[in-house]
DRENDO-1510 file (C-alpha; in Angstrom, 1 decimal, always signed):
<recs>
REC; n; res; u; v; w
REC; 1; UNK; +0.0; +0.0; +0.0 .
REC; 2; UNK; +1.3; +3.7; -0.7 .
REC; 3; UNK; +2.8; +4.9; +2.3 .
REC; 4; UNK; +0.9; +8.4; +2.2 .
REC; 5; UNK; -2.5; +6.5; +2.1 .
REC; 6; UNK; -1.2; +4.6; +4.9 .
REC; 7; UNK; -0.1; +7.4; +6.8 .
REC; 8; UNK; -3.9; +9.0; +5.7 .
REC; 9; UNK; -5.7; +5.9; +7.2 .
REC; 10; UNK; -3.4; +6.1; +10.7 .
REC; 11; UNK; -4.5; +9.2; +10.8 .
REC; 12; UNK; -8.0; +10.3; +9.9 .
REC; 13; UNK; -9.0; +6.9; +11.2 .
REC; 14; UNK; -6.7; +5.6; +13.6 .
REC; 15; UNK; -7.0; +9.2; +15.7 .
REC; 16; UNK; -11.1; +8.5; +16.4 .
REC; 17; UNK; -10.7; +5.0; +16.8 .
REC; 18; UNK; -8.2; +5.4; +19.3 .
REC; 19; UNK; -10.2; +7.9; +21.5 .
REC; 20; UNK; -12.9; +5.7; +21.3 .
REC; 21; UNK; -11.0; +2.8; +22.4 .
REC; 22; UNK; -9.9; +4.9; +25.2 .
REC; 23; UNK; -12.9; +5.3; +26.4 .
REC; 24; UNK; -13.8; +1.8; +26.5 .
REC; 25; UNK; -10.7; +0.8; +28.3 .
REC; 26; UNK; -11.2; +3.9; +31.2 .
REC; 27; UNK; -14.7; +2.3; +31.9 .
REC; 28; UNK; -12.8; -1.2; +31.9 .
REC; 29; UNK; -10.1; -0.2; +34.0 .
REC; 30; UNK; -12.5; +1.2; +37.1 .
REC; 31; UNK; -14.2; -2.2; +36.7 .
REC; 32; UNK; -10.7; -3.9; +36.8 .
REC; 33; UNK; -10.0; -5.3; +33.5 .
REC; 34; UNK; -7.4; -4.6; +31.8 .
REC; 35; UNK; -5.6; -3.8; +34.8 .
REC; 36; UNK; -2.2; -5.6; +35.8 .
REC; 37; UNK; -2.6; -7.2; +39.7 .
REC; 38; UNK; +0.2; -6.5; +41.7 .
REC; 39; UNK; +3.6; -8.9; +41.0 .
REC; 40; UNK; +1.9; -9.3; +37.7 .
REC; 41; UNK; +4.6; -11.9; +35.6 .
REC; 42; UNK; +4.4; -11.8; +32.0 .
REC; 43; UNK; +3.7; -15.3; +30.4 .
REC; 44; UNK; +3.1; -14.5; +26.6 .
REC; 45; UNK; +4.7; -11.8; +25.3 .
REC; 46; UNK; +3.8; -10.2; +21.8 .
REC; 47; UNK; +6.4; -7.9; +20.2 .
REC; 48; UNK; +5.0; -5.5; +17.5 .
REC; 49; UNK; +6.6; -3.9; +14.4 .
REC; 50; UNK; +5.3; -4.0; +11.2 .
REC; 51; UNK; +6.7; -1.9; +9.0 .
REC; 52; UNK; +10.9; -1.8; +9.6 .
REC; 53; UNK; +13.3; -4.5; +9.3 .
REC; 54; UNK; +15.7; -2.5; +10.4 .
REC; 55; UNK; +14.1; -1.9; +13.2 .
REC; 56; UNK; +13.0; -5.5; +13.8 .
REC; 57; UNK; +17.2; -6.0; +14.1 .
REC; 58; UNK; +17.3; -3.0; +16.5 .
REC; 59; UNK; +14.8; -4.6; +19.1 .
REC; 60; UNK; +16.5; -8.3; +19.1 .
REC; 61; UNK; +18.1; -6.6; +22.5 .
REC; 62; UNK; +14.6; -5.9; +24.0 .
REC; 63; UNK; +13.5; -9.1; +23.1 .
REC; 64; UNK; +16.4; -11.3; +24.6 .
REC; 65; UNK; +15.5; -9.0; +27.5 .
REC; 66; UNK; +12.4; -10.1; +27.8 .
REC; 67; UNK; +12.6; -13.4; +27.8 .
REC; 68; UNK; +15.6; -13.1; +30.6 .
REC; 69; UNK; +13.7; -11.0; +33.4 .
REC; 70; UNK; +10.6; -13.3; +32.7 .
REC; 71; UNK; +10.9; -16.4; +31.0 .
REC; 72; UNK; +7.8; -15.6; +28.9 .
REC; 73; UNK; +6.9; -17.2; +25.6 .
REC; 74; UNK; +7.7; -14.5; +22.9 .
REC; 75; UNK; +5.4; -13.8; +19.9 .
REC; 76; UNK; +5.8; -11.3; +17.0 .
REC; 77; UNK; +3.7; -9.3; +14.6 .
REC; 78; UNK; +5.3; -8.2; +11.8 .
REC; 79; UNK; +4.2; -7.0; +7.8 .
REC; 80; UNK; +4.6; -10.1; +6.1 .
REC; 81; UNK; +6.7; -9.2; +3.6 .
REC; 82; UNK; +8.8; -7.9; +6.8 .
REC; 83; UNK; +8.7; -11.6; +7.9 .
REC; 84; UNK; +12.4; -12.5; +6.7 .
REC; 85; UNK; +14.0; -9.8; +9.4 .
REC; 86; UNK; +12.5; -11.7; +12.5 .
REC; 87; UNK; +13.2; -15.2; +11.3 .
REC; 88; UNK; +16.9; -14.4; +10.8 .
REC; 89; UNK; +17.4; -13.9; +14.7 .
REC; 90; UNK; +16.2; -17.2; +15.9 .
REC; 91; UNK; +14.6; -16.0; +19.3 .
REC; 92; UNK; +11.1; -16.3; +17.9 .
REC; 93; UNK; +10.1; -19.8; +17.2 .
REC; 94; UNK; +8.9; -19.9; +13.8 .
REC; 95; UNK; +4.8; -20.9; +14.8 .
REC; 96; UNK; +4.8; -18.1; +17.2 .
REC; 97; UNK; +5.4; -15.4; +13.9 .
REC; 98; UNK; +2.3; -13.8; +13.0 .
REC; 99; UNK; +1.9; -11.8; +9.6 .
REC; 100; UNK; -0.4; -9.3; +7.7 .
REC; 101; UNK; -0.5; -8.8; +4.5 .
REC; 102; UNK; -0.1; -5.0; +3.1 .
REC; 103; UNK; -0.6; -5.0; -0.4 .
REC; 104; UNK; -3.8; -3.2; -0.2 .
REC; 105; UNK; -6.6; -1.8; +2.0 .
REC; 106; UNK; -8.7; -5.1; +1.9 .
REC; 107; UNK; -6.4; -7.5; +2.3 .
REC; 108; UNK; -4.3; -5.3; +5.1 .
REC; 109; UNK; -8.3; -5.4; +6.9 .
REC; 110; UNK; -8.6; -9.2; +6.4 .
REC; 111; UNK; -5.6; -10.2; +8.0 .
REC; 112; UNK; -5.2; -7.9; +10.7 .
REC; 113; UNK; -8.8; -9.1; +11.6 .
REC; 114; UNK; -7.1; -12.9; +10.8 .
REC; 115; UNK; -4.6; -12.0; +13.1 .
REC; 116; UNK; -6.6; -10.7; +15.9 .
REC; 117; UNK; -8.2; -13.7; +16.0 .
REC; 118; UNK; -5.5; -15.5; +16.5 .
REC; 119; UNK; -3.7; -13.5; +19.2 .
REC; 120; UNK; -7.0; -13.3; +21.4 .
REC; 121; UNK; -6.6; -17.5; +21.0 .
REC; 122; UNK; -3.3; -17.8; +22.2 .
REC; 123; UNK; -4.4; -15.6; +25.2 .
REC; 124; UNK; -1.7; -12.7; +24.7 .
REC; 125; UNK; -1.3; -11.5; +28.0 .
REC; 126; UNK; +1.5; -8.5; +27.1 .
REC; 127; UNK; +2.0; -6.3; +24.1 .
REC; 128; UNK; +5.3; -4.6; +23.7 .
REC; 129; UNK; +4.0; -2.2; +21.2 .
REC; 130; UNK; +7.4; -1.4; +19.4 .
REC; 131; UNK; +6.3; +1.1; +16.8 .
REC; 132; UNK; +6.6; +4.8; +17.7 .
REC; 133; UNK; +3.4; +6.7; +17.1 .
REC; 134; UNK; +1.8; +4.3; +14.8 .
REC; 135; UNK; -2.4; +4.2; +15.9 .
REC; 136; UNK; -2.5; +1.1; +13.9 .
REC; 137; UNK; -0.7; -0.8; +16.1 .
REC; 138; UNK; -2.4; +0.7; +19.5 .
REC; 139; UNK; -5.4; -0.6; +18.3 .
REC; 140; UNK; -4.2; -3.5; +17.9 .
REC; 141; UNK; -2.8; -3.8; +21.1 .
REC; 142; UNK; -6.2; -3.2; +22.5 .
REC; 143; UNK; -7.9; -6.0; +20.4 .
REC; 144; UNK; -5.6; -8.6; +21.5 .
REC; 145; UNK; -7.0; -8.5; +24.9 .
REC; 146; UNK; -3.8; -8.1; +26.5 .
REC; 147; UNK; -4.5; -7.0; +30.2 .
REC; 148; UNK; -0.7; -5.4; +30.2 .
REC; 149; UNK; +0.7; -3.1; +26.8 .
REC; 150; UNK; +3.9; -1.2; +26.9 .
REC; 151; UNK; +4.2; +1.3; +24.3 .
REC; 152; UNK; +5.0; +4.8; +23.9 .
REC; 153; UNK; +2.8; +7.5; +24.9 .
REC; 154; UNK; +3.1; +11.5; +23.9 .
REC; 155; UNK; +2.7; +12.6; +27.3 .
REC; 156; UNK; +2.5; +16.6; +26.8 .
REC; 157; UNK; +3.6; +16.3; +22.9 .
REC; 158; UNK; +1.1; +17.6; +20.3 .
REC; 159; UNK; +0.4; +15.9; +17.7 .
REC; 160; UNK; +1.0; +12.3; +18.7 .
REC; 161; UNK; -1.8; +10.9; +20.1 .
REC; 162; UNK; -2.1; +7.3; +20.0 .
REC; 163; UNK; -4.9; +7.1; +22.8 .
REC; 164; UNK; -4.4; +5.7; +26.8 .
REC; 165; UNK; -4.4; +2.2; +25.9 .
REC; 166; UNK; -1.0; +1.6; +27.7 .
REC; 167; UNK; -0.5; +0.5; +30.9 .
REC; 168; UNK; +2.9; +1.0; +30.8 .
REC; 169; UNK; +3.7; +4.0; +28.8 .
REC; 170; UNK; +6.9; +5.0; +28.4 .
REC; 171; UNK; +8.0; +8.4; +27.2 .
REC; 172; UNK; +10.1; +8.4; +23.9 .
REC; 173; UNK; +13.5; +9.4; +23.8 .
REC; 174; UNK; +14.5; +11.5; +20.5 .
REC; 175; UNK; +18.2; +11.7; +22.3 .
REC; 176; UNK; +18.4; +7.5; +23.2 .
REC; 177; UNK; +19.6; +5.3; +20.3 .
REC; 178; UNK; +16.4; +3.4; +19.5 .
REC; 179; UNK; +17.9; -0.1; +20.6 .
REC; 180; UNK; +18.1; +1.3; +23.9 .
REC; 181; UNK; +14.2; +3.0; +23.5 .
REC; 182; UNK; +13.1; -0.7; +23.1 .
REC; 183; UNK; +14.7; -1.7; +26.0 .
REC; 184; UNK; +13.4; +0.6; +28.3 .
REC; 185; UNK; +9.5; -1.1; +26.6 .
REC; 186; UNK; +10.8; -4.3; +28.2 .
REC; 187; UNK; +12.0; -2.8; +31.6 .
REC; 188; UNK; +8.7; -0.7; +32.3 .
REC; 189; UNK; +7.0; -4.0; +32.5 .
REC; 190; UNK; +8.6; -4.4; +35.5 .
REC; 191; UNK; +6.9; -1.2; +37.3 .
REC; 192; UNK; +3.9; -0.7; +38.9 .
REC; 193; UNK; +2.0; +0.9; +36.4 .
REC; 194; UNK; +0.1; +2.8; +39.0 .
REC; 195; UNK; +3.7; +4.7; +40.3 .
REC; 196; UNK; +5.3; +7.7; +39.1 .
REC; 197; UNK; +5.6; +8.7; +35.5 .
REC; 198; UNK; +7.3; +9.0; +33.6 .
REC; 199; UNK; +8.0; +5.6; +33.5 .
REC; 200; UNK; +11.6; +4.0; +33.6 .
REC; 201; UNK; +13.0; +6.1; +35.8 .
REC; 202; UNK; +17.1; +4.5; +35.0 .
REC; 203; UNK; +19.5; +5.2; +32.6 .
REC; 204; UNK; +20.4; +2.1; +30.3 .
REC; 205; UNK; +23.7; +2.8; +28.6 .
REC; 206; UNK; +24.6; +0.9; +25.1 .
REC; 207; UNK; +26.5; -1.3; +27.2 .
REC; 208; UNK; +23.6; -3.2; +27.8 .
REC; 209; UNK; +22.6; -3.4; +23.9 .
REC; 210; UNK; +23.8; -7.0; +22.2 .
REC; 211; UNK; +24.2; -7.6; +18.7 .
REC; 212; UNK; +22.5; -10.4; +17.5 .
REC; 213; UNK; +25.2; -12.7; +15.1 .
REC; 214; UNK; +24.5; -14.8; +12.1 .
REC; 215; UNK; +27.3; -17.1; +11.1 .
REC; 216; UNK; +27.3; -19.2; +7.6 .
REC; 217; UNK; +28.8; -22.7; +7.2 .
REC; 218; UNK; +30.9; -23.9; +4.5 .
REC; 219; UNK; +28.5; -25.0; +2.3 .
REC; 220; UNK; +26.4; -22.1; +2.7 .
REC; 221; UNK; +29.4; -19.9; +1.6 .
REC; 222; UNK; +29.8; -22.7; -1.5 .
REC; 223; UNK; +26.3; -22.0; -2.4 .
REC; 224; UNK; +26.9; -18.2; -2.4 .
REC; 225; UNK; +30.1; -18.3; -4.5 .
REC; 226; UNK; +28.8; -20.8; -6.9 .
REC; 227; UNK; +26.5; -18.0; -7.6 .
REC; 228; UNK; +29.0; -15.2; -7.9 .
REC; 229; UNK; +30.8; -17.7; -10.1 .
REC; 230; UNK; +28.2; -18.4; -12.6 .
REC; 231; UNK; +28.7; -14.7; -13.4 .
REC; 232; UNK; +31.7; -14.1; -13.4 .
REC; 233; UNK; +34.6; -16.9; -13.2 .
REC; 234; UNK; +37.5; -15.7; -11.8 .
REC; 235; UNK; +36.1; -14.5; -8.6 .
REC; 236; UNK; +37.0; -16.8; -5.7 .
REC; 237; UNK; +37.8; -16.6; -1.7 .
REC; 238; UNK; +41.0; -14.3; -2.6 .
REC; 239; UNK; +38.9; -11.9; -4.3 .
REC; 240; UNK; +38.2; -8.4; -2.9 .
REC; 241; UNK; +34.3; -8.4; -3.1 .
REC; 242; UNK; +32.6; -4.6; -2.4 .
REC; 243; UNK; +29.0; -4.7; -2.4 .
REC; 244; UNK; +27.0; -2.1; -3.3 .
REC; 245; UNK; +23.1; -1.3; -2.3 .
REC; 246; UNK; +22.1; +2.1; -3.9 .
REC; 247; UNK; +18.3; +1.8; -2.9 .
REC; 248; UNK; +15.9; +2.8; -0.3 .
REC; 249; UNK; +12.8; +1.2; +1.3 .
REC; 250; UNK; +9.9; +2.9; -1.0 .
REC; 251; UNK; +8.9; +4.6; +2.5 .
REC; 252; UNK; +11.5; +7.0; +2.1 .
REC; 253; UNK; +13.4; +6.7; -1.1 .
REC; 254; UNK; +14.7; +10.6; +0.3 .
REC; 255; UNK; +17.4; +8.3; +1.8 .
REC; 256; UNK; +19.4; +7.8; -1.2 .
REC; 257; UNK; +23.1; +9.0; -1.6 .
REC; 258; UNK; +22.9; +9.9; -5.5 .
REC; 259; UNK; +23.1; +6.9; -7.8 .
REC; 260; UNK; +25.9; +9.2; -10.0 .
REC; 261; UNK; +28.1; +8.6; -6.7 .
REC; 262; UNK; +27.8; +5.0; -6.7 .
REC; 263; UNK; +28.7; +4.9; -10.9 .
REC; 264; UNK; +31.8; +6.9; -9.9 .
REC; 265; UNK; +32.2; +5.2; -6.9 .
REC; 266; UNK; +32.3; +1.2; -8.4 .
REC; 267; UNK; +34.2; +2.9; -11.9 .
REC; 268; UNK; +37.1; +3.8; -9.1 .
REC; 269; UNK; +36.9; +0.5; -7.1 .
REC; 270; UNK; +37.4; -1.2; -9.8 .
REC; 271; UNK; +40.7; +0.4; -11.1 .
REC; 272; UNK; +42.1; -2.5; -8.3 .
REC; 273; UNK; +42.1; -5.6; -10.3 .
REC; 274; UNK; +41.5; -7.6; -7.2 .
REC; 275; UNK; +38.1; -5.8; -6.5 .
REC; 276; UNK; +34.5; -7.3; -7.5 .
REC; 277; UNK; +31.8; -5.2; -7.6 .
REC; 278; UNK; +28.6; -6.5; -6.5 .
REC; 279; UNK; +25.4; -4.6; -6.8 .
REC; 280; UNK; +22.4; -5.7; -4.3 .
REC; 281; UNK; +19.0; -5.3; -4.2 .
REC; 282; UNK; +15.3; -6.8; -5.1 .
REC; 283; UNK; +14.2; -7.7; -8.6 .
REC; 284; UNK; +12.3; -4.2; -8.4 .
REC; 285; UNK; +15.3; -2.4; -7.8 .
REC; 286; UNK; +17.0; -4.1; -11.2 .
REC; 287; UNK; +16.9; -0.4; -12.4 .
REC; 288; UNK; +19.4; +1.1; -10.1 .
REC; 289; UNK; +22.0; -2.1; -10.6 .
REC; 290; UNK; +21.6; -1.6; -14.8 .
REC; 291; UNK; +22.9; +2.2; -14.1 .
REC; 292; UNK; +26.0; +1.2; -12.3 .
REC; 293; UNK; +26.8; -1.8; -14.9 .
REC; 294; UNK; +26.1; +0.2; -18.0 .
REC; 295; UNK; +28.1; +3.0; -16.5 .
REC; 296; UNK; +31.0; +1.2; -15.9 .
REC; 297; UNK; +31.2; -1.7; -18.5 .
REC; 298; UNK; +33.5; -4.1; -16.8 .
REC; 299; UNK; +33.0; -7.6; -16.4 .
REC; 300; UNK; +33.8; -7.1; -12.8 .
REC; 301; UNK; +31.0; -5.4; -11.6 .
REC; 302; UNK; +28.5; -7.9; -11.5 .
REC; 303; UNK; +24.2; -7.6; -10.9 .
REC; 304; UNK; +23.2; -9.5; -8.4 .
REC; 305; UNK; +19.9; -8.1; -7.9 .
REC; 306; UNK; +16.7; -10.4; -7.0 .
REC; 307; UNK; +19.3; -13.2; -7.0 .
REC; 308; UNK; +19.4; -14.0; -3.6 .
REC; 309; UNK; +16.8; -14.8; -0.7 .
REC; 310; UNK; +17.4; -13.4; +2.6 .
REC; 311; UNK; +19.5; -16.4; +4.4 .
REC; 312; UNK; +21.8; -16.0; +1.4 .
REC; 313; UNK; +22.0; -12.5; +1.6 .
REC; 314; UNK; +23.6; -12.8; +4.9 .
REC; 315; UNK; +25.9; -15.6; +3.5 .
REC; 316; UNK; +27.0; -12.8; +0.4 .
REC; 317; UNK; +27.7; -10.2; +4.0 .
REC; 318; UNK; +29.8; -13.2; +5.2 .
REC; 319; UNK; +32.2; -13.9; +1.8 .
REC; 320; UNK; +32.8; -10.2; +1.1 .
REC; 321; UNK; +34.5; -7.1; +2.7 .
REC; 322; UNK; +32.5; -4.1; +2.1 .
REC; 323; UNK; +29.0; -2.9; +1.9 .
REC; 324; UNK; +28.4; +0.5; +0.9 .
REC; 325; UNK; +24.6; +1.4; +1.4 .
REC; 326; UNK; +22.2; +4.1; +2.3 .
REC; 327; UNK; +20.5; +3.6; +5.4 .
REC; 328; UNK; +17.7; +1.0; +4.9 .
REC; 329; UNK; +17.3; -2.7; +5.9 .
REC; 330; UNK; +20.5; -4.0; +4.6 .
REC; 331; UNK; +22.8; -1.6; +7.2 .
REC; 332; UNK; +21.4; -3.7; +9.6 .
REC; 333; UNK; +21.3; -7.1; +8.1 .
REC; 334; UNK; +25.0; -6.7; +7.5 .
REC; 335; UNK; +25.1; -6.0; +11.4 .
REC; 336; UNK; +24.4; -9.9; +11.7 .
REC; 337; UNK; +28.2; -10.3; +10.2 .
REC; 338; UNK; +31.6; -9.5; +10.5 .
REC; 339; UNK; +31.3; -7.0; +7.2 .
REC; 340; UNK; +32.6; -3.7; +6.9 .
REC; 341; UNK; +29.9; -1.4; +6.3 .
REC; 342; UNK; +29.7; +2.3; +5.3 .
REC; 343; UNK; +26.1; +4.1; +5.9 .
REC; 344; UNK; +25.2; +7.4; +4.1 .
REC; 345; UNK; +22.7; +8.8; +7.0 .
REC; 346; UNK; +21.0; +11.9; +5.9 .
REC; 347; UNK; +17.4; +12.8; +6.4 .
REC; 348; UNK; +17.3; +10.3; +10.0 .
REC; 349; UNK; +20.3; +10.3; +12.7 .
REC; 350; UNK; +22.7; +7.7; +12.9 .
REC; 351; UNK; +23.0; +8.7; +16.6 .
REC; 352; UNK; +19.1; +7.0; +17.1 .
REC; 353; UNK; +19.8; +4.6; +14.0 .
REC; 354; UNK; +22.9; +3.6; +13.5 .
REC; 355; UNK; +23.7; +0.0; +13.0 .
REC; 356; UNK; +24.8; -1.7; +16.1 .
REC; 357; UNK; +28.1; -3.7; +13.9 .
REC; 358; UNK; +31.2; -2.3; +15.5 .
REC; 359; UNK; +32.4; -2.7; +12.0 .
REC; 360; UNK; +29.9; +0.3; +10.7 .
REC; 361; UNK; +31.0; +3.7; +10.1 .
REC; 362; UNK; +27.9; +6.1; +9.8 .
REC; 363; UNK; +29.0; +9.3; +7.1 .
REC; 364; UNK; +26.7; +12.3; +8.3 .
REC; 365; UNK; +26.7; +16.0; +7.6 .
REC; 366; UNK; +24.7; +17.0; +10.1 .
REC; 367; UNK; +23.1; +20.0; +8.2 .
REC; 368; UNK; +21.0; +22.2; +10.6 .
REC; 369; UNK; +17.6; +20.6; +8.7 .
REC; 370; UNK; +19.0; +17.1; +9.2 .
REC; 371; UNK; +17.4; +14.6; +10.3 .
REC; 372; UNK; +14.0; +16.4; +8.9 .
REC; 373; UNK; +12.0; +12.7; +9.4 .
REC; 374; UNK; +11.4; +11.2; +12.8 .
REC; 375; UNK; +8.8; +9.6; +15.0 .
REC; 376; UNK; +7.3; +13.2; +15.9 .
REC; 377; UNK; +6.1; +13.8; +11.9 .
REC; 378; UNK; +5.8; +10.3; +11.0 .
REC; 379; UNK; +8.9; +9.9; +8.9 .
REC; 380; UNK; +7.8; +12.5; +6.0 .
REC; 381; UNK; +9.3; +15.3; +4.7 .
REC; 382; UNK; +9.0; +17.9; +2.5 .
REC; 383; UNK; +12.5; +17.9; +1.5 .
REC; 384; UNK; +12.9; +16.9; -2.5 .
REC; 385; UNK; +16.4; +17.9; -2.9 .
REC; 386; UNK; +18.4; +15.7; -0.2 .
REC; 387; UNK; +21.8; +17.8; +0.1 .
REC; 388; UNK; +22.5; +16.0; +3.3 .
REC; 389; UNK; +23.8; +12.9; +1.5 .
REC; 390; UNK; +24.8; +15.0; -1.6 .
REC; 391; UNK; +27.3; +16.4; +1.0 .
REC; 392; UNK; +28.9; +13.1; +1.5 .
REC; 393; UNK; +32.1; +12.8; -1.0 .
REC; 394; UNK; +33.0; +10.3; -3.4 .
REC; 395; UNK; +36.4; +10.7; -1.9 .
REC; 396; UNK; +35.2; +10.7; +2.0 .
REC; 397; UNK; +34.0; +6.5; +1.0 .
REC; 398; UNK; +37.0; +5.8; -1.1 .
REC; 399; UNK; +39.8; +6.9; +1.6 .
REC; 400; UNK; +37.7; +4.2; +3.9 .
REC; 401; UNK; +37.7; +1.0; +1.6 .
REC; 402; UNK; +40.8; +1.8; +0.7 .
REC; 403; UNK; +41.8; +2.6; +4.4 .
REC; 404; UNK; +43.9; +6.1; +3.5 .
</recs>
């Protein structure tokens, strides 16, 4: 579904809905539903985020949190073309992954309705509501049944109502990386909702933030090269492979470091005649990897777009020794490996998004408009001429692959 008719329906319907649902759970809460006892103990835990697999990497912290302080069976709710994200950090059994469809109004109605159906059956009794001022999933949260949700509320913000249907709510933190803003989702469940708020009252440094690891075998890595190999021959394990991902989610394309840069950028990589070039990306975003090729017209620059699933994209991360990306899902897929990565970060922060690989180096002009998307106006902007990542120099990239 287009983003900005999403955005419309969160909105102009998800605002009323949500006060109405409010209103329902005040009358249930001074008849005592919905209302945590004291010493309430998680048992089933459902995580929600639907629309970033970034983010999805971000929360794997949270998550492993969870399941520590209470040894709770964990669920997730995810977009299902998100699904992929989840199932690559093997802390959600597989059965326990619930989807919805987004390709268009009707079916995004049929299986969220699908899906509350089966959350109410598995007797959810916690929702950690991971999005940040999405209505769409607070109202879910509500139909689920859950007696306890932790999610973030606006407080005295304009703008960002989501309704009261938290009993934890936690205040969002624009100056926290937004690992550590899930984590602090996990620890209010811990609280009395009835004391003091905000919330959370405890600082929790990056320290406590884990990066979750995904290692390939042997034959994995076999598979991978096999399918370098069929394009080009002579690349094998002693080959310098750089990959390239010059795309954007289609929910902010904004986010993209100009496709000229990455021409010039692959065309000087490849003046080392130990260097592959490898161009990444879904079969939709074949357009993008034609414009590099074309441009530089060298066998060693090869299109690998569509060509891989997501398990085998991690095994590509784990044969080569570069990505160079714009901040999207793949930064933080490549987070999962050993990689070097380089992230352009423009119109969002690297200081609330950056990938959690110690490996990553974030390039960031920090222009007084920058970042001009956030949680506060739903990630859009009015910005169509993104200088912030034009900033960024061919030359600032090449001096790091080539470690001057």
């Amino acid at each position: 579904m287009n983003p900005d008719m999403m955005r419309a329906i969160d909105k102009y319907v998800g605002v009323p809905l949500c006060f109405l649902l409010s209103l329902v759970v005040s009358f249930q809460r001074l008849l005592g539903f919905r209302k945590p006892k004291q010493g309430y103990k998680p048992k089933k835990i459902l995580f929600l985020e639907l629309s970033e697999m970034g983010s999805t990497i971000l929360a794997y912290s949270a998550m492993k949190k969870a399941k520590e302080l209470f040894n709770a069976e964990l669920y997730f709710m995810i977009f299902k073309e998100n699904r992929a994200s989840i199932d690559l950090l093997d802390i959600i059994p597989e059965k326990n992954v619930i989807t919805i469809r987004s390709g268009n109004f009707f079916v995004l109605t049929f299986d969220t309705l699908r899906a509350i159906i089966k959350t109410r059956s598995l007797r959810i009794d916690t929702v950690v509501d991971l999005e940040l001022f999405s209505r769409f999933t607070s109202i879910l949260s509500f139909f689920t049944g859950a007696k306890a949700v932790s999610g973030f509320y606006k407080y005295h913000m304009e703008g960002l109502y989501r309704g009261n249907i938290q009993t934890h709510r936690v205040m969002y933190n624009p100056h926290y990386h937004i690992s550590q803003s899930f984590m602090a989702l996990v620890y209010a469940l811990l609280e009395d909702p009835q004391s003091s708020e905000p919330m959370v009252k405890r600082v929790i440094s990056m320290g406590e933030i884990v990066a979750c690891s995904v290692t390939s075998d042997g034959k994995a890595k076999g598979a991978i090269y096999a399918k370098l190999k069929a394009l080009n021959a002579d690349i094998d394990e002693k080959s310098r492979i750089v990959l390239l991902n010059p795309n954007a989610s289609d929910l902010l394309p904004i986010r993209k470091w100009p496709l000229g840069n990455f021409q010039k950028l692959a065309a000087e990589l490849l003046k080392d005649k130990q260097t592959f070039i490898v161009v990444t990306g879904v079969e939709k975003e074949k357009p993008d990897a034609d414009a590099i090729v074309n441009h530089v017209k060298n066998d060693r620059c090869l299109d690998f777009t569509g060509k891989t699933s997501m398990p085998e994209l991690i095994d590509l991360y784990n044969v080569s020794d570069y990505l160079i990306t714009n901040d999207s899902g793949p930064a933080h897929f490549s987070s999962l490996t050993p990689i070097k990565t380089i992230v352009f970060f423009g119109p969002e922060t690297p200081a609330l998004y950056k990938p959690l690989s110690k490996n990553c180096t974030a390039l960031y002009s920090s222009m007084a408009c920058s970042p001009c998307v956030s949680a506060f106006n739903h990630r859009k902007t009015s910005c169509n001429d993104n200088k912030c990542l034009q900033a960024i120099s061919l030359n600032q990239v090449l001096k790091l692959v080539r470690g001057a």
